[in-house]
PDB file of N, CA, C and O in Angstrom:
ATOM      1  N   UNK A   1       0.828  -1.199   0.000  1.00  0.00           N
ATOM      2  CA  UNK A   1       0.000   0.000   0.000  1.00  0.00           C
ATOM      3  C   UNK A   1       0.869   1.259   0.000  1.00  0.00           C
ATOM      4  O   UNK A   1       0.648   2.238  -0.712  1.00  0.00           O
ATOM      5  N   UNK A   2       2.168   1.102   1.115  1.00  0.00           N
ATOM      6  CA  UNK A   2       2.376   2.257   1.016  1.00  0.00           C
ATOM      7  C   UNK A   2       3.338   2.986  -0.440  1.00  0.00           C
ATOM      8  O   UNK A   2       3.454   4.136  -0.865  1.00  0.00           O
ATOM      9  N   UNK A   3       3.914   1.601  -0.885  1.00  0.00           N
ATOM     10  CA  UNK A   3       4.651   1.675  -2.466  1.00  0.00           C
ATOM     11  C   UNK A   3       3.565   2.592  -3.374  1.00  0.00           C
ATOM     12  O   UNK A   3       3.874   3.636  -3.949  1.00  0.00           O
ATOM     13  N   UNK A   4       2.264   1.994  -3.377  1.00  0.00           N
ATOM     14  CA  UNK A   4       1.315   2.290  -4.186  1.00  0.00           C
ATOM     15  C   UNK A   4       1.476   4.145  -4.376  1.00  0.00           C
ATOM     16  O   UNK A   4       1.738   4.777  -5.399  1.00  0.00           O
ATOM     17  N   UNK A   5       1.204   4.653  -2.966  1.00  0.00           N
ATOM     18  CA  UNK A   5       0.807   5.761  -2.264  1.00  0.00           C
ATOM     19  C   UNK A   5       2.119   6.554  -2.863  1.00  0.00           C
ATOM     20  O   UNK A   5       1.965   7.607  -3.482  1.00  0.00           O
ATOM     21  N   UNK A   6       3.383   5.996  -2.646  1.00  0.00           N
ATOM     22  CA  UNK A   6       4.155   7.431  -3.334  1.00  0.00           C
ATOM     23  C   UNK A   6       4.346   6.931  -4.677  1.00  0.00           C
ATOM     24  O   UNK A   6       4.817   7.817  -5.390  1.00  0.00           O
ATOM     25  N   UNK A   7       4.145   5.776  -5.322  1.00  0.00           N
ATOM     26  CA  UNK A   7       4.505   5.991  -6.760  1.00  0.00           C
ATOM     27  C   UNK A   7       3.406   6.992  -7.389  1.00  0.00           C
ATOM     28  O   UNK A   7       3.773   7.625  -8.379  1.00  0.00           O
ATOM     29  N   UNK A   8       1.913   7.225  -6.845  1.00  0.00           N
ATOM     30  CA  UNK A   8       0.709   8.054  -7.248  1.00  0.00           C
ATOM     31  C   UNK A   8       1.608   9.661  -6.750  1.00  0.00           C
ATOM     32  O   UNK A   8       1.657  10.647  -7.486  1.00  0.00           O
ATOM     33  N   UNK A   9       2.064   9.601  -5.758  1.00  0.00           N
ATOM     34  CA  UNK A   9       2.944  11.299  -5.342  1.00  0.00           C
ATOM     35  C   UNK A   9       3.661  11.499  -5.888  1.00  0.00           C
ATOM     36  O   UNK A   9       3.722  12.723  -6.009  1.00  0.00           O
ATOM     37  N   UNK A  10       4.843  10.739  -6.720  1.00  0.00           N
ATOM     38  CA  UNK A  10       5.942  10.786  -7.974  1.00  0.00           C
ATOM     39  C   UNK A  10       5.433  11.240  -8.929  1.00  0.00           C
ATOM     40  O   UNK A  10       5.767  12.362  -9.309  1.00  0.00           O
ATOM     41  N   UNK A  11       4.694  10.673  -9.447  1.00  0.00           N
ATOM     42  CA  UNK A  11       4.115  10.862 -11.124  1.00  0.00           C
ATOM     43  C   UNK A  11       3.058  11.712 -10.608  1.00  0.00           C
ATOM     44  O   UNK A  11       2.649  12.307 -11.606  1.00  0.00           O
ATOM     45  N   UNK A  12       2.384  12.102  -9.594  1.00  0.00           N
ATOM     46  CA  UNK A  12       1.263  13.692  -9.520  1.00  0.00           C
ATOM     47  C   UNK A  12       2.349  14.559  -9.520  1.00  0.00           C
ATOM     48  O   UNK A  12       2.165  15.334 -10.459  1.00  0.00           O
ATOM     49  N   UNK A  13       3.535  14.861  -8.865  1.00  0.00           N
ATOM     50  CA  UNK A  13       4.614  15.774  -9.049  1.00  0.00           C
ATOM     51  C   UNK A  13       5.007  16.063 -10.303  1.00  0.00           C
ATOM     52  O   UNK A  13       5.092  17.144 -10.884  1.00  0.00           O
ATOM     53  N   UNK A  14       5.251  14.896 -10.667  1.00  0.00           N
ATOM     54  CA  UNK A  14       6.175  15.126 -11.883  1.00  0.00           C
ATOM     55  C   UNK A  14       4.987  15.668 -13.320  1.00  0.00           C
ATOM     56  O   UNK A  14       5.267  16.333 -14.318  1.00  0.00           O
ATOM     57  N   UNK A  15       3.705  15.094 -12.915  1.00  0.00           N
ATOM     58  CA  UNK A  15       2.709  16.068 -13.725  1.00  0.00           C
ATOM     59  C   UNK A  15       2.653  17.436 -13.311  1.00  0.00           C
ATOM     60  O   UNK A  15       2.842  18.260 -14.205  1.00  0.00           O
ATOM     61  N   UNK A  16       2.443  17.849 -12.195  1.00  0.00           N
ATOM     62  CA  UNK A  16       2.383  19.355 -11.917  1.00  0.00           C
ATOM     63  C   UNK A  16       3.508  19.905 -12.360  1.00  0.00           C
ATOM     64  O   UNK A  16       3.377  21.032 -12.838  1.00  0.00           O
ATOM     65  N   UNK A  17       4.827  19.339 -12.342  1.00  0.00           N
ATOM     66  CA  UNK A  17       6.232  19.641 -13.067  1.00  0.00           C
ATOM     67  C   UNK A  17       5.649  20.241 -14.659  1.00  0.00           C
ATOM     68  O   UNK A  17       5.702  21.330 -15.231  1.00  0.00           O
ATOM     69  N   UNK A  18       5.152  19.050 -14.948  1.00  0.00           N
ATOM     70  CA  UNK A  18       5.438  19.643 -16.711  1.00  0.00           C
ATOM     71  C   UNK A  18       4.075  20.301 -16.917  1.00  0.00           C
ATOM     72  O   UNK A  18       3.681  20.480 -18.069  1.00  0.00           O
ATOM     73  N   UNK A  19       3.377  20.649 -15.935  1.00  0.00           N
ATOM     74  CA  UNK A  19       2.350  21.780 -16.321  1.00  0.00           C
ATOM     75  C   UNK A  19       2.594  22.421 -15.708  1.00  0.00           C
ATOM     76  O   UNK A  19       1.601  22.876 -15.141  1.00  0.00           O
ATOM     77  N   UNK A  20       3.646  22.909 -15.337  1.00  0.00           N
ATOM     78  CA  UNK A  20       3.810  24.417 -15.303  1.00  0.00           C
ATOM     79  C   UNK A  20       4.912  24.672 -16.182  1.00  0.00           C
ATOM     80  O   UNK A  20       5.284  25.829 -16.377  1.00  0.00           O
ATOM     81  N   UNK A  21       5.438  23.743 -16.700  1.00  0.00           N
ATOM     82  CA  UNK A  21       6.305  24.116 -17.504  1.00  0.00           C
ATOM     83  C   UNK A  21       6.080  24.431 -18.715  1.00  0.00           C
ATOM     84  O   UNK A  21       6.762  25.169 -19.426  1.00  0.00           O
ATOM     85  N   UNK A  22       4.576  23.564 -19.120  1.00  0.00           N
ATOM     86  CA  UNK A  22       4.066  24.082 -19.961  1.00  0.00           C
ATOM     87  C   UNK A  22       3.197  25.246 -20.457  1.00  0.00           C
ATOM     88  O   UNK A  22       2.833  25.708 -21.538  1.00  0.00           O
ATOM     89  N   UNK A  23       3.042  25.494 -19.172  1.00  0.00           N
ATOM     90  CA  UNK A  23       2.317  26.990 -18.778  1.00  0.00           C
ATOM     91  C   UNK A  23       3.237  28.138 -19.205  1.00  0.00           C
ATOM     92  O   UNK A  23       2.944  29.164 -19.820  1.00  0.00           O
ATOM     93  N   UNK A  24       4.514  27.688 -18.695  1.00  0.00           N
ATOM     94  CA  UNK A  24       5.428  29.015 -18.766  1.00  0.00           C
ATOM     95  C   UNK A  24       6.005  29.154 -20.096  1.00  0.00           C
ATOM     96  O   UNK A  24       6.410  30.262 -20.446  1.00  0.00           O
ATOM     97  N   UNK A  25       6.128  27.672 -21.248  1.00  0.00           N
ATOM     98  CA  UNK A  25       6.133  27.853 -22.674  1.00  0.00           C
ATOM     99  C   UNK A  25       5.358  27.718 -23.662  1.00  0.00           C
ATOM    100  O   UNK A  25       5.751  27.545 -24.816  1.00  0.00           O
ATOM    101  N   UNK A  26       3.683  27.810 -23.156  1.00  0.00           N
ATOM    102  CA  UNK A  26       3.111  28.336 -24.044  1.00  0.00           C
ATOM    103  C   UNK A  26       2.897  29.871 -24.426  1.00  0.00           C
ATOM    104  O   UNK A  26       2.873  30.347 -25.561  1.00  0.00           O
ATOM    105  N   UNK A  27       2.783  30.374 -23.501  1.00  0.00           N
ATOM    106  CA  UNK A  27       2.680  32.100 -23.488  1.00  0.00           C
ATOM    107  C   UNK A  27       3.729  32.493 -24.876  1.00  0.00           C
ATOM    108  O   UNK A  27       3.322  32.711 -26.017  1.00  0.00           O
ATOM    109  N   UNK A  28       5.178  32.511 -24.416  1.00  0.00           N
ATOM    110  CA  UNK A  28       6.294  32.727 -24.938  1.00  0.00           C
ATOM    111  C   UNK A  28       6.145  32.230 -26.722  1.00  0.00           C
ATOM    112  O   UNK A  28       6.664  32.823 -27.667  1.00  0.00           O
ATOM    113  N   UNK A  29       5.286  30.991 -26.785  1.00  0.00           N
ATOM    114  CA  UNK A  29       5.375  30.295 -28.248  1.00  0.00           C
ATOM    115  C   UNK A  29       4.150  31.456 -28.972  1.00  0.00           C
ATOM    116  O   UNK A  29       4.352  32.078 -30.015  1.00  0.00           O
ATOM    117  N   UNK A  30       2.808  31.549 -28.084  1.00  0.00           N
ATOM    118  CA  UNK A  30       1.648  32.731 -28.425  1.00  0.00           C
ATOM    119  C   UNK A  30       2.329  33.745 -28.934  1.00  0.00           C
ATOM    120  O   UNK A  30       2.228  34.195 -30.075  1.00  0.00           O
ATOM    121  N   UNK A  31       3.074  34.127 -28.017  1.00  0.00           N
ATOM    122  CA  UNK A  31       3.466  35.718 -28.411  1.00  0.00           C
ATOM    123  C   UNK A  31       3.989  36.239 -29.726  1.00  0.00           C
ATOM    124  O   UNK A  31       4.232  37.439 -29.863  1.00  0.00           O
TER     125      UNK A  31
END
């Protein structure tokens, strides 16, 4: 269970990672 519990906290991180990263290079590509 508890394996379960941070491999779901790894990969939710590492999604919030690349959305904000993608946040911060879409603007820049718009412009």
């Amino acid at each position: 269970m508890v394996n379960i519990s941070i491999e779901i906290h790894t990969s939710f991180c590492w999604l919030m990672y690349n959305f904000k990263l993608l946040l911060t290079c879409l603007p820049s590509k718009l412009l």
